[in-house]
DRENTOR-537682 format. One record per residue (C-alpha): x, y, z; chain. Coordinates in steps of 0.5 Angstrom, whole numbers, plus 500, padded with zeros to 3 digits. Layout:
<<X, Y, Z>, 'A'>;
...
This chain:
<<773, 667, 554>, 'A'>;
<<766, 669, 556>, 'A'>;
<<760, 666, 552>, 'A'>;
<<758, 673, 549>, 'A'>;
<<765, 674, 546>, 'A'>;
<<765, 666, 543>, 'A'>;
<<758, 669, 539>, 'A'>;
<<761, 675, 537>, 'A'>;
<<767, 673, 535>, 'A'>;
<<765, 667, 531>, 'A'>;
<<761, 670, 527>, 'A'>;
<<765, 675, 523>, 'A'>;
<<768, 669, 519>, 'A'>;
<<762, 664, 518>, 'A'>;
<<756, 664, 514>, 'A'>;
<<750, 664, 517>, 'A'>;
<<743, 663, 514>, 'A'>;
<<739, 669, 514>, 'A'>;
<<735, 668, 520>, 'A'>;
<<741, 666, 524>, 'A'>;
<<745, 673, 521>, 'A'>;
<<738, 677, 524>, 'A'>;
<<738, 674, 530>, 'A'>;
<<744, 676, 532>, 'A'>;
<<744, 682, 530>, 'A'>;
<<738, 683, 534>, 'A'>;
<<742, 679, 540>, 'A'>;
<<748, 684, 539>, 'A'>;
<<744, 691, 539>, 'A'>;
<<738, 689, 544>, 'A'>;
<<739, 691, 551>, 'A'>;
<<740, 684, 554>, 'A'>;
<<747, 684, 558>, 'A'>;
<<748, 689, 555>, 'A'>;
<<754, 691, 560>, 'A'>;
<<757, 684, 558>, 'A'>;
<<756, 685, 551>, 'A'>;
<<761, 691, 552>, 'A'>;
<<766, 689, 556>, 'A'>;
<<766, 682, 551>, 'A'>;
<<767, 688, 545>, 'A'>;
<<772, 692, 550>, 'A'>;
<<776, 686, 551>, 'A'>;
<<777, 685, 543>, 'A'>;
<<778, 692, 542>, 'A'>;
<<785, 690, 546>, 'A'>;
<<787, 685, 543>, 'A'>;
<<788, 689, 536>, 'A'>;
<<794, 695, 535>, 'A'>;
<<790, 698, 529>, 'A'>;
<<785, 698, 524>, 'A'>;
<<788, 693, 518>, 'A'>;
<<787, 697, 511>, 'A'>;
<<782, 691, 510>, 'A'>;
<<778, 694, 515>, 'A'>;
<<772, 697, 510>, 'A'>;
<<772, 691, 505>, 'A'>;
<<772, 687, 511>, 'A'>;
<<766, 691, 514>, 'A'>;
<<762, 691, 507>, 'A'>;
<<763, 683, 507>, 'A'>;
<<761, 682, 514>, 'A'>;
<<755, 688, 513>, 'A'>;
<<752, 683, 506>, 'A'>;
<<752, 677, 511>, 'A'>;
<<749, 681, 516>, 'A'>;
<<743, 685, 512>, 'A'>;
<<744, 681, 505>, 'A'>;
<<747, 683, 499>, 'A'>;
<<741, 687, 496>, 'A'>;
<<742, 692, 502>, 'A'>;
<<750, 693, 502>, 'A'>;
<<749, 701, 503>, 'A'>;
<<746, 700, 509>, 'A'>;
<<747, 705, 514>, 'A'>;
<<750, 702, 520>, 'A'>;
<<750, 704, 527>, 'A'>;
<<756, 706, 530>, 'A'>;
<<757, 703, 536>, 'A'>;
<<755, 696, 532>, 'A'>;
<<760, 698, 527>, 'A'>;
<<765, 699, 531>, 'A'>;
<<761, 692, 534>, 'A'>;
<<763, 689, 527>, 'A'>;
<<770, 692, 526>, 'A'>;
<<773, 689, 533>, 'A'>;
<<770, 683, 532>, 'A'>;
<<773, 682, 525>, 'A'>;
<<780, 684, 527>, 'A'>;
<<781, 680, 533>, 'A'>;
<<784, 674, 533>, 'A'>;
<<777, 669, 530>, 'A'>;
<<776, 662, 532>, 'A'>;
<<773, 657, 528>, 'A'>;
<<767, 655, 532>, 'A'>;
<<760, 657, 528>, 'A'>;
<<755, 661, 532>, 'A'>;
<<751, 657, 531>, 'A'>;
<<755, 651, 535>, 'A'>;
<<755, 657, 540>, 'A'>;
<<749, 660, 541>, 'A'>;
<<745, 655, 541>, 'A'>;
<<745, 647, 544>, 'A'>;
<<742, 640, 542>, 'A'>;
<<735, 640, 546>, 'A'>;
<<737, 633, 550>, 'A'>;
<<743, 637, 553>, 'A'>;
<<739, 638, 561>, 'A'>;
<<746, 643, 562>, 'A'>;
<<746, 647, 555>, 'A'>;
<<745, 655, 556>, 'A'>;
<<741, 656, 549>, 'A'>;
<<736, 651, 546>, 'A'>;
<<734, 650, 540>, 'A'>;
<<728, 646, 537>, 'A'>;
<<726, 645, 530>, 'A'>;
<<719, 642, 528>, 'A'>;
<<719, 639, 521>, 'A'>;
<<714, 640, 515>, 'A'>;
<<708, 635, 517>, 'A'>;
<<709, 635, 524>, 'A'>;
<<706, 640, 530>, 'A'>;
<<710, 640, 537>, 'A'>;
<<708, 643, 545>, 'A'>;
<<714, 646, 549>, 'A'>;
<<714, 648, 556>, 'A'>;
<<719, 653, 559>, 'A'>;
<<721, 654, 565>, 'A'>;
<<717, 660, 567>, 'A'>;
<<711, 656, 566>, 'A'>;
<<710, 658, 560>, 'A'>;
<<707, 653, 554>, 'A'>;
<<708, 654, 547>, 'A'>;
<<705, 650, 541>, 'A'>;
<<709, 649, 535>, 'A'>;
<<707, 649, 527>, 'A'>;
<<710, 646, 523>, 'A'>;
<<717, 648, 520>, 'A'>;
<<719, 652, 526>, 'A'>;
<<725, 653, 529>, 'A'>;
<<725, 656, 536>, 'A'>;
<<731, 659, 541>, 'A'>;
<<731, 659, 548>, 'A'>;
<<735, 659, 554>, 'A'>;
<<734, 653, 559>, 'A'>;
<<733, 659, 564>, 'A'>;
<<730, 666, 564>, 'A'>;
<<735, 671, 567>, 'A'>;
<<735, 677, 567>, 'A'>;
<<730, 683, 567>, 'A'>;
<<726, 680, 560>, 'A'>;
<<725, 673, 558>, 'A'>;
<<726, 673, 551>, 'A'>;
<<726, 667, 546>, 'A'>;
<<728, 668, 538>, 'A'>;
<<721, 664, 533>, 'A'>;
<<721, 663, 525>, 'A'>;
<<715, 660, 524>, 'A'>;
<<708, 659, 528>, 'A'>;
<<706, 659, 535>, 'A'>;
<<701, 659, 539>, 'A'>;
<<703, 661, 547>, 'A'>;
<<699, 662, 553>, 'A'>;
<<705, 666, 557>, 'A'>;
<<706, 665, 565>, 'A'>;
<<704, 671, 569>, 'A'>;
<<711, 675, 571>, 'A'>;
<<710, 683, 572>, 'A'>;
<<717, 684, 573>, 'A'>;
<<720, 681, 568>, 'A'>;
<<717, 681, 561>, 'A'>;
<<716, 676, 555>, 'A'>;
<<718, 678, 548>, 'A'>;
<<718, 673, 542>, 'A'>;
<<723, 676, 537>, 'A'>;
<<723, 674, 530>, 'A'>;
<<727, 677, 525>, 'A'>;
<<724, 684, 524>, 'A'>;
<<718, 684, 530>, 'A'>;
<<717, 684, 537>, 'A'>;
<<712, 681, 541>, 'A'>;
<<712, 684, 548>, 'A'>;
<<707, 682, 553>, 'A'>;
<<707, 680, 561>, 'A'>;
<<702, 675, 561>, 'A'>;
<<697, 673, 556>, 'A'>;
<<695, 668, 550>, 'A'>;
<<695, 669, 543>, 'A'>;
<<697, 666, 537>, 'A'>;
<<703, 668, 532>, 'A'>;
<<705, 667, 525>, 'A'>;
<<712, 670, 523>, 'A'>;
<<717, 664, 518>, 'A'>;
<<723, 669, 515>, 'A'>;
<<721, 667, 508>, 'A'>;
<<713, 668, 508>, 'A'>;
<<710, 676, 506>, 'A'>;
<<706, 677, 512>, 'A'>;
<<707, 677, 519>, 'A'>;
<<700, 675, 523>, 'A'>;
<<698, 676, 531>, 'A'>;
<<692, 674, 534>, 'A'>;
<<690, 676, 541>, 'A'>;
<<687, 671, 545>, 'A'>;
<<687, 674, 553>, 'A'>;
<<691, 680, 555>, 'A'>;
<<695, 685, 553>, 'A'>;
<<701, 685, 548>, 'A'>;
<<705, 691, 544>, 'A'>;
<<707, 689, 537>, 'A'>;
<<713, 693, 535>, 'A'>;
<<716, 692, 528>, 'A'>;
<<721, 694, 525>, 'A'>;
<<723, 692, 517>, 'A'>;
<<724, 698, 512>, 'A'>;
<<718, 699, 510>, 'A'>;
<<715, 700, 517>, 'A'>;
<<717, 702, 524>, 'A'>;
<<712, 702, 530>, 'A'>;
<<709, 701, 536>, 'A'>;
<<702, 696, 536>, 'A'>;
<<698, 696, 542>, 'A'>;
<<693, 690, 542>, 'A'>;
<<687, 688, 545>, 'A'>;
<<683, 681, 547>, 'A'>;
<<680, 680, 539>, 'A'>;
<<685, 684, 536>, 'A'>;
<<688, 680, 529>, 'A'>;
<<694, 685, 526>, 'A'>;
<<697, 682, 520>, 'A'>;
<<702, 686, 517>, 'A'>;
<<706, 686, 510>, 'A'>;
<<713, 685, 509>, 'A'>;
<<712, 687, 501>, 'A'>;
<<708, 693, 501>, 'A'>;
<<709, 696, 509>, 'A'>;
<<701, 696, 510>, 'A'>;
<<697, 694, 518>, 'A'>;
<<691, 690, 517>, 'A'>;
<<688, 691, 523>, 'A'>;
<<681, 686, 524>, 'A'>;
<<677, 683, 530>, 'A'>;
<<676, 676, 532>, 'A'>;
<<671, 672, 537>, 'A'>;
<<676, 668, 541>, 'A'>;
<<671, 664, 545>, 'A'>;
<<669, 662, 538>, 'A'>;
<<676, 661, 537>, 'A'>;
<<679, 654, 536>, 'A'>;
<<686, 654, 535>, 'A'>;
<<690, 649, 531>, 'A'>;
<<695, 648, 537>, 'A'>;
<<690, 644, 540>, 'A'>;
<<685, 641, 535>, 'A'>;
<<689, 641, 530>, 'A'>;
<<683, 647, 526>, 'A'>;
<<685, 651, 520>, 'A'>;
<<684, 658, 520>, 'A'>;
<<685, 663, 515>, 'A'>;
<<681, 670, 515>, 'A'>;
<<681, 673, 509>, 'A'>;
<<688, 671, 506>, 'A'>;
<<691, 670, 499>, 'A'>;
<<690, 663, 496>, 'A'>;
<<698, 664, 495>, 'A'>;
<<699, 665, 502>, 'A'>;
<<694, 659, 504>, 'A'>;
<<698, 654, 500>, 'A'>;
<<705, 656, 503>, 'A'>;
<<702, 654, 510>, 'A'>;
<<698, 647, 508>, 'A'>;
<<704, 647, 504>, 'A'>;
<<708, 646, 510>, 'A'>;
<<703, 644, 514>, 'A'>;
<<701, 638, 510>, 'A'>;
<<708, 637, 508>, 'A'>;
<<705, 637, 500>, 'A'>;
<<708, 641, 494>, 'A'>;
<<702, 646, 491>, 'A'>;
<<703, 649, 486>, 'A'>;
<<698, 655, 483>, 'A'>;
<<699, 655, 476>, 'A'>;
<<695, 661, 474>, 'A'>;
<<698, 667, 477>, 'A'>;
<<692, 671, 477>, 'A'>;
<<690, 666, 482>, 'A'>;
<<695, 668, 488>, 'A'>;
<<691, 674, 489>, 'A'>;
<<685, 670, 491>, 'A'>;
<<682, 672, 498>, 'A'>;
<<678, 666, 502>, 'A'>;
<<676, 665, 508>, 'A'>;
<<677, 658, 511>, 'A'>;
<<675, 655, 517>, 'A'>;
<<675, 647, 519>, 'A'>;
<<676, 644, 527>, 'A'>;
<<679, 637, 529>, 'A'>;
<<685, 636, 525>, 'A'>;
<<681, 636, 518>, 'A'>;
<<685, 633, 512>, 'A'>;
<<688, 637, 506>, 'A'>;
<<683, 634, 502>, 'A'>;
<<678, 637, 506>, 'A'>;
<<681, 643, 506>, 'A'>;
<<681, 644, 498>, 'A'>;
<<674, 642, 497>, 'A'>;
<<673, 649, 500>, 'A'>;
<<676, 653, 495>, 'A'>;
<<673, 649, 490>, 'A'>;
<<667, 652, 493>, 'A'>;
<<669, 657, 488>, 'A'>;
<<667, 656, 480>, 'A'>;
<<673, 658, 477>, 'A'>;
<<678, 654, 481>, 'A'>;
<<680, 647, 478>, 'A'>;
<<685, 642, 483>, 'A'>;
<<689, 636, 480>, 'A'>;
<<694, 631, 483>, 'A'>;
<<699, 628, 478>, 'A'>;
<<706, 625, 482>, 'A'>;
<<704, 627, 489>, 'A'>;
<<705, 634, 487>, 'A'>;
<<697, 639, 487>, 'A'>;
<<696, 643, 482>, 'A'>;
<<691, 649, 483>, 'A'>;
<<689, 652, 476>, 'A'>;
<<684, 656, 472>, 'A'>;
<<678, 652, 469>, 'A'>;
């Protein structure tokens, strides 16, 4: 049995967390062994005389886990329709896709790493292209142990900083659960969690596109060196804005907090994991609150909250290990 018909197959019957149900989605529809792909669904389609009259409850479960409950109408292709049925109706085994898809970091033979950073910590990653990636906290990261094919792809929820190896021929795109970042050589900085309402891209050096795909926008982004784009997920709107990249110090190398005109509800969340520490913002009309924050050389949180005291409305507490910003 060959590893794409494992994925496919194992999928259909395990409930998969939502970063794990987009991924493969995004896996199954991509052009990426495409051939392989087909002939991994031919041969499941050969394996059943018909369609059970199951079929349509059977794909309607199957799109939830997919998509999530709230777009169940979704329309779905057809060949990744017909994808869904074939897997569902073939005989199942009961390997989880993530057992499957991906394979313990210490594992020197595995086909697929994958790599978890906990809240609190930071981690540096070198690929076998040459390729170094400086990981946030709360991370998670899927990669192949050896780039093959035409793209070098690798799967990110959460942040990165990348200084990607020079290869015309073969393209690196970093795939998040609703963006791509395409590029052939470069450094930028990337901040994509599934659970956040931003997306944030700054470029460094080179050249990057910058394709998203969500339901509230679909498009192209070209990028040059000082281009920040930061795109939210809620409302579909781009904020495009310039940066000094020879002033710029990323948190991947001196551990420096950057937060460019952003939401105090925003800032919190990755303090939040970068601290590990529960903030709590007590007054929504707060959450909306812009700063702009910026401190080098591994600053604490404390120093990092006697900034926003800064503004004369604000009040922090500590009661129980837990902070509380609220109004004064």
């Amino acid at each position: 049995m060959t590893k794409h018909k494992r994925i496919i197959e194992s999928f259909a019957r395990n409930d998969q967390p939502l970063s794990i149900r987009k991924l493969f989605t995004r896996w199954l529809s991509s052009p990426t062994d495409a051939q392989e792909k087909n002939e991994a669904l031919a041969e499941l389609w050969e394996q059943t005389e018909s369609f059970s009259e199951h079929t349509e409850q059977a794909l309607k479960k199957t799109n939830e886990r997919l998509f999530g409950e709230q777009r169940v109408g979704i329309r779905i292709p057809s060949a990744l329709r017909w994808a869904i049925a074939a897997a569902i109706i073939a005989p199942l085994i009961t390997v989880a896709l993530s057992m499957l898809y991906v394979h313990d970091v210490r594992t020197s033979q595995s086909e697929w790493v994958q790599v978890t950073v906990p809240c609190g910590e930071r981690r540096q990653l070198a690929l076998g292209d040459g390729t170094q990636l400086w990981l946030g906290a709360g991370t998670r990261i899927i990669y192949p142990a050896t780039f093959t094919g035409r793209e070098r792809k690798v799967f990110i929820d959460g942040e990165v900083f990348a200084k990607v190896a020079h290869d015309p021929r073969h393209p690196f795109i970093i795939s998040t659960s609703d963006a791509n970042v395409r590029v052939l050589g470069t450094t930028f900085g990337l901040r994509a969690y599934n659970d956040d309402d931003d997306i944030e891209l700054m470029l460094v050096e080179g050249s990057v596109s910058f394709d998203i795909d969500s339901p509230k926008y679909s498009g192209e982004i070209l990028m040059s060196p000082s281009d920040m784009v930061r795109f939210d997920r809620r409302s579909g709107q781009i904020e495009r804005s310039r940066f000094l990249p020879e002033n710029y110090h990323s948190w991947a190398h001196d551990g420096s907090i950057y937060f460019f005109n952003e939401s105090l509800d925003n800032i919190t969340t990755q303090l939040s994991r970068r601290f590990n520490r529960q903030i709590v913002i007590t007054d929504p009309k707060l959450l909306s609150l812009k700063f702009h924050v910026f401190l080098s050389n591994d600053r604490t949180l404390e120093d990092v909250l006697e900034t926003f005291k800064m503004n004369k409305s604000i009040r922090i507490d500590e009661r129980d290990n837990i902070i509380y910003i609220s109004k004064k």
